[in-house]
N, C-alpha and C positions, 0 to 999 in steps of 0.2 A: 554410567555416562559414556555415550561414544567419545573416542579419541580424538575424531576430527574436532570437538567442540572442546575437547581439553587444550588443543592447540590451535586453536586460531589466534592467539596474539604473540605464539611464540615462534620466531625467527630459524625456519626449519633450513636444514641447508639440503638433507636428502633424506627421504622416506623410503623406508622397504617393505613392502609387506602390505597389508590393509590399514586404514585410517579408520574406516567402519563398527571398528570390532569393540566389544565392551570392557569398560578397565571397570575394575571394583573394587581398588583404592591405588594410593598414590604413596610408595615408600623410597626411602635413599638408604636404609640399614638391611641388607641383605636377608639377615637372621627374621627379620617379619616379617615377609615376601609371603603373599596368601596364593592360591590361583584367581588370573588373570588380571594380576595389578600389575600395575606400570612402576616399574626400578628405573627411578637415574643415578648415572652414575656420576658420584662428585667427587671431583679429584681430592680433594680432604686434604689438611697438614700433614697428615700423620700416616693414612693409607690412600689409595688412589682407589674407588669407587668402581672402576673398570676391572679390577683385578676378581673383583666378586659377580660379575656377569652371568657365566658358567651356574653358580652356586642359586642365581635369583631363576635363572630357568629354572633350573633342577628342583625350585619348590615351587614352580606353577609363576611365574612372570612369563607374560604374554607379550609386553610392551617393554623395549629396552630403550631410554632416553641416552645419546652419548655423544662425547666430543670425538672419539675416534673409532670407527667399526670393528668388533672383534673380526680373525679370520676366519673365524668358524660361524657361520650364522642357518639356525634351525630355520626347517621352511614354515614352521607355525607358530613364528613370532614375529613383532613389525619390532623393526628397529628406526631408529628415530634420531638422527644427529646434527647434534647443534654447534654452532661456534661457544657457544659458554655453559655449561651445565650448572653453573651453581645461580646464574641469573635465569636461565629457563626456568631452573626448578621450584622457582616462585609464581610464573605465571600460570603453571603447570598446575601447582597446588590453588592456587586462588581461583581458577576456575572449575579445577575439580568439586570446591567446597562453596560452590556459585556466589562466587565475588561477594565477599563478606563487606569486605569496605563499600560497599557501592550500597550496604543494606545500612549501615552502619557509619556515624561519624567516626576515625580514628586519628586521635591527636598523638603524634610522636615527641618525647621528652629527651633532649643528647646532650651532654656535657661534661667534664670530668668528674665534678658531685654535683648533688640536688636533687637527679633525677628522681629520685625514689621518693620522697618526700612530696616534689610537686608531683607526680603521678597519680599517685596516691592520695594525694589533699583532692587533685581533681577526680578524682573517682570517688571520694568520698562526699564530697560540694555538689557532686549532680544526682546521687542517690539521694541525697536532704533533698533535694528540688523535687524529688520524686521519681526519676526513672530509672529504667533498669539501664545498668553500666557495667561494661568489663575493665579487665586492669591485668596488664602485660608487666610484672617489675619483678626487682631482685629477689624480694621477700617471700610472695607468693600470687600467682594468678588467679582472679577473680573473677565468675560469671555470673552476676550482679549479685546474690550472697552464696554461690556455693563456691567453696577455696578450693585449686587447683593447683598442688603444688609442683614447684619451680628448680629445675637444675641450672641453668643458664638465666642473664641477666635479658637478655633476647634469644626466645628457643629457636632451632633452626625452620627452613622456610616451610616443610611439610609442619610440623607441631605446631606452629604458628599460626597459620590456614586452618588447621584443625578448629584452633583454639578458638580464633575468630570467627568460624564457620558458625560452632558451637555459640557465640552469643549473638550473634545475628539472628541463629533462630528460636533462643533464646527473646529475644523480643530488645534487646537490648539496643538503643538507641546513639550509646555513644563506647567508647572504650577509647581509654589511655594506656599509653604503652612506653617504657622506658626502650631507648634506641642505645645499644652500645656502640662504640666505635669498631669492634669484631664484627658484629652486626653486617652494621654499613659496607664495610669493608669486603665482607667475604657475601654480600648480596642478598644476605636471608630476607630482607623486609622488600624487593623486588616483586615486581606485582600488585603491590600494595596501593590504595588513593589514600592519601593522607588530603584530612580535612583543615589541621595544621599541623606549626612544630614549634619547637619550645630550645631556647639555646641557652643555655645555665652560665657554663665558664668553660673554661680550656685552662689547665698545669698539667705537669708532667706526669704519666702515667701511663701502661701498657707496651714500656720501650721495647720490654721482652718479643714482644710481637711486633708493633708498629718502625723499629728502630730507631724509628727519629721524631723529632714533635712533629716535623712539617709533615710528615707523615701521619703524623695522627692526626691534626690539622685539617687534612684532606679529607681525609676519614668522616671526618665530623662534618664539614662544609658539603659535603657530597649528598648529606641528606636534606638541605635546604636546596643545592643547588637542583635537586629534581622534584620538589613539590610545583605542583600545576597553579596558575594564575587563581584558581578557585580556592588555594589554600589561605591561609593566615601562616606571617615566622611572627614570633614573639621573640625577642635578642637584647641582651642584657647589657649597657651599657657601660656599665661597672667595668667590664672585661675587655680587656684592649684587642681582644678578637670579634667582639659583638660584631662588630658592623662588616668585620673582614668576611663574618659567614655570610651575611646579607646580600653581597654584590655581586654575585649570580642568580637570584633567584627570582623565579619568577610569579614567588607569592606578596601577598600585601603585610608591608612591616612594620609591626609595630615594636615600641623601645620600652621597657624600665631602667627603673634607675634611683638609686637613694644618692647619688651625688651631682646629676645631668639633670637639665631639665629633657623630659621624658614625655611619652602617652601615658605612660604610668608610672607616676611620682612617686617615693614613700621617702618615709622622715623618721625616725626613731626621736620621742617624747622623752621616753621615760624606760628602766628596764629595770626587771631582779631575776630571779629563779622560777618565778611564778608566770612570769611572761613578759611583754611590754607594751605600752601603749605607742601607735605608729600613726601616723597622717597620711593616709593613701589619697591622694589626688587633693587633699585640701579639707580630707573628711578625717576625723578621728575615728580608732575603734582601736578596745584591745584584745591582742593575739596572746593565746597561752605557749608562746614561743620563745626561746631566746636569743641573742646575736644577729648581728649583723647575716651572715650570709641566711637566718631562715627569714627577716624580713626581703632581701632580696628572694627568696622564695614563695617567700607570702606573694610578693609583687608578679612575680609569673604567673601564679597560678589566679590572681585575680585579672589580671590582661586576659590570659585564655579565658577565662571564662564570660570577660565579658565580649573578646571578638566571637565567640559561639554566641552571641546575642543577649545574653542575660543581662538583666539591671543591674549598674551599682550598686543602690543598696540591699536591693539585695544578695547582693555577692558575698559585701560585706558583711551580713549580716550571719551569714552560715560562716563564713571566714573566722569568725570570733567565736565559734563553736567550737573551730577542730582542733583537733591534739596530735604533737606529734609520733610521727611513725616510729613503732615499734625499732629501739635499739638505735636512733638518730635524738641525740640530748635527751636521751632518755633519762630522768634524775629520782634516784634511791637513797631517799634520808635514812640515816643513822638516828637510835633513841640516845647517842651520846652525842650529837649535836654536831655531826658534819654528813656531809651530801656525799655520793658519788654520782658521776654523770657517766652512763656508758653510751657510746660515740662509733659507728661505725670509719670512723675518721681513719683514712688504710692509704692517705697518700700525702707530703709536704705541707698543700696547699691546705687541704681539709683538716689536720692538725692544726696549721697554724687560725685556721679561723674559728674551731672550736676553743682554743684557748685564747682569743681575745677578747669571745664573746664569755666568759669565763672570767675573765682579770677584769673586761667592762664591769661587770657587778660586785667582783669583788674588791676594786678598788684597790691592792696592797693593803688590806685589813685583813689576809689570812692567807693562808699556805696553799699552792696548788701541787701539788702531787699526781704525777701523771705514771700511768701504768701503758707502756708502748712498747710492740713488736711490730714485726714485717715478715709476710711472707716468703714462704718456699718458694723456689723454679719461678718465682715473677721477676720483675722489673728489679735488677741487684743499685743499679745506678741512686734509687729514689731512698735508698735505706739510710744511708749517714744523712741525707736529707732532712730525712724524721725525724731522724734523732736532735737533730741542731733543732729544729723547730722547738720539740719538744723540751730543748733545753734552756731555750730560747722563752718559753710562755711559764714555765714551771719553775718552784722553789725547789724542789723535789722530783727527780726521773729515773723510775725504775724499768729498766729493758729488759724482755721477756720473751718468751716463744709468741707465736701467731701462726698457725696453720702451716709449720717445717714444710710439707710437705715431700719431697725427697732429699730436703738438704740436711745437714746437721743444723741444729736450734744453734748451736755454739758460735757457729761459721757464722750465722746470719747477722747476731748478734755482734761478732765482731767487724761487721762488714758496717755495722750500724755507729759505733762507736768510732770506729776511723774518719766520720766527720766530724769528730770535740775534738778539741786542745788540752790541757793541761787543765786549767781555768774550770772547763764544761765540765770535764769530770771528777771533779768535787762534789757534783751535786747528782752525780747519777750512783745505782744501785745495779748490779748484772743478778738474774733470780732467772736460770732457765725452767724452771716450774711456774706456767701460767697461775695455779692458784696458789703456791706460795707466794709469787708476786702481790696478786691482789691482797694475800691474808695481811703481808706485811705493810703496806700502803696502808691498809685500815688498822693496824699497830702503831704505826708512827703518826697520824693524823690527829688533831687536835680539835676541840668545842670552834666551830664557823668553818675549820677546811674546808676546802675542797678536793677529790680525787675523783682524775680524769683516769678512766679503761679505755685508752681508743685501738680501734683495729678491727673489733669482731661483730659489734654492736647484736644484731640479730641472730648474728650464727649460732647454733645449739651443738657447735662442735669444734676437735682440733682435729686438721687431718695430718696423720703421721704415717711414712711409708704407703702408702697408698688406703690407709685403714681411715675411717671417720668415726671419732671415740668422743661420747658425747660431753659437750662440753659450752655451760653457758656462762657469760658473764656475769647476768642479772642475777643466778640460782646463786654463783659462790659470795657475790656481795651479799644479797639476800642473808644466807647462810651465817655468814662473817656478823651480821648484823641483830643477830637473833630472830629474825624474822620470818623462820620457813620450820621446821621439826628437824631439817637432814641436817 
């Protein structure tokens, strides 16, 4: 593809060189620079993009995208300088990979939880309808069934393009995609037409990065406030930020709500472990779901699907099919007569609402037992957090490792337990061996228990030191439970 047609929608400030010439891909990691593709450079957290200039010539880069011109500039390269490189390098990609979104509807999903579940229910709801569908989420990426797996919860704005390019020609008609607040933030989904977007909730999470909620806040509102008149927001009513994201944008808004009247109503009937019966807009049907926040889920994902045009009932009617995503209330019966539920639940808020959707069914007729860590080099403020929660919803609370990362498990642990009192810790357990934890939760558990694993839900590992040693939740309850040969 010529250059000039890779940048017609991006804000050149000075060109040097030919516009003419041919690019034969579009990279921002030096290390994969082929000849005659186009490097930008992005100033990055961690390195500055510009420092690897030099090195992306030297492997055949012919196009240099930059916010500031080296001194040195070869006569047989075009150099290209913009006011922003991490917002170019979306339009840059999206046109390189001829406007995926434009071939394609793409719904964006942003909140502190949910996404992953409603992304995923809706990428599952429009393959039942019948068409081919992508899917952008934590878990893993989908081109309508062949699995793409995933580092990042939104990959950067080159892999992204790729990814979408890839189901656009694919034949794929729609794709959902989980929006992180990094995402949003550092511009990777720029470029992009969103057909709609999806606003779940807003608590405290990413302060490591963002510093402040208002800061996240922003982060978050930022992706509504640049959807086009042509979009749909979905915004959840429930959340005292719902409407705060709303009031910039210039898509058409619709509400749920299980406590507001709403565009989309829902009502919890009835509930157990099996799932609950719910009244979405005045209709019954029941979900193999449980809790409060996945009916609030359930409800987003039926709003989207019906502002993309589809029938109530039948919305409904696939809705009462799906199950949920792998490692979100995922529930593991024991042949001695108690449950575990593993819960990717990794922040205060998501805690507390898996365990009340948990104490909902179980009434004070038996024991909850929760098995809770907190990650390494994240968010330190959110940990004693958890832990009150956690102590908060449970008879029982055993604290544990969760992905150290570079810190000592010890330190985090005790960073965790500096929000109990005297009182709270009565009822907690310190076990820094993640599967000793768990072996002992299912030790001490009795005929009707219940034990919560929250923190890892999906992950197949612990990362320690920079190493990722594998490690699942589902495999050691499995295990603990007679259930598996290991």
């Amino acid at each position: 593809m010529k250059l000039s047609e890779i940048l017609k929608e991006v804000k050149v400030k000075e060109l040097i060189g030919s516009a003419e010439r041919e690019v034969s891909d579009v990279l921002i990691d030096s290390r994969k620079v082929t000849p005659d593709s186009l490097f930008v450079a992005i100033p990055g957290t961690q390195v500055d993009g510009h420092t690897f200039i030099p090195m992306a010539i030297e492997k055949g880069a012919t196009t240099i995208v930059c916010s500031t011109l080296p001194e040195e500039k070869k006569e047989d390269v075009t150099y290209v300088r913009v006011e922003d490189c991490e917002e170019a390098v979306g339009f840059i990609a999206t046109a390189f990979n001829h406007h995926p979104t434009q071939r394609l509807s793409l719904v964006g999903v942003t909140g502190t939880n949910g996404k992953t579940t409603i992304a995923t229910l809706l990428y599952k709801m429009f393959r039942a309808f019948g068409y081919k569908v992508g899917l952008v989420s934590t878990v893993c990426n989908y081109i309508d069934d062949e699995a793409v797996p995933t580092d990042h919860t939104t990959p950067d704005a080159v892999t992204l393009n790729n990814l979408l390019g890839r189901m656009a020609d694919a034949g794929c008609k729609y794709a959902f995609m989980e929006c992180s607040s990094h995402a949003i933030a550092q511009k990777r989904i720029s470029g992009l037409k969103f057909a709609g977007g999806i606003f779940t909730n807003l608590t405290r999470d990413h302060m490591d990065y963002h510093k402040t909620v208002e800061n996240y806040l922003k982060a978050k509102k930022a992706f509504f406030d640049a959807l086009p008149s042509s979009a749909f927001m979905i915004t959840n009513l429930d959340d005292k930020n719902g409407l705060v994201m709303a009031q910039n944008t210039k898509a058409h808004v619709y509400t749920y709500s299980l406590q507001r009247m709403s565009d989309f109503k829902g009502r919890i009937l009835e509930h157990d472990f099996a799932g609950m019966l719910l009244e979405i807009n005045q209709v019954e049907m029941f979900a193999q779901f449980v809790g409060k926040f996945n009916a609030s889920n359930l409800l987003a994902v039926y709003g989207a699907a019906c502002a993309l045009g589809r029938e109530p009932m039948e919305v409904l009617t696939v809705l009462s099919a799906l199950r949920p995503v792998s490692g979100r209330f995922e529930t593991i019966r024991s042949p001695k007569g108690f449950s575990a539920i593993v819960d990717y639940a990794h922040t205060p808020d998501a805690i507390n609402n898996v365990l009340k959707a948990i104490n909902e069914v179980v009434e004070g007729k038996a024991n909850v037992i929760t098995v809770v860590g907190a990650g390494g080099n994240r968010d330190k403020g959110k940990r004693p957090l958890m832990a009150k929660e956690a102590v908060n919803g449970s008879t029982r609370v055993i604290i544990t490792s969760d992905n150290p990362r570079f810190e000592e498990p010890q330190d985090i642990i005790n960073d965790m337990l500096a929000g109990l009192d005297a009182e709270q810790m009565r009822k907690v357990l310190t076990i820094v061996d993640r599967r000793e934890a768990i072996r002992t939760a299912c030790l001490i558990a009795q005929p009707g228990d219940v034990i919560l694993v929250a923190g890892k839900g999906h992950e197949d590992y612990q990362e320690v030191k920079g190493v990722k040693h594998h490690f699942d939740d589902r495999e050691v309850l499995r295990e603990e439970f007679g259930l598996t040969k290991g």
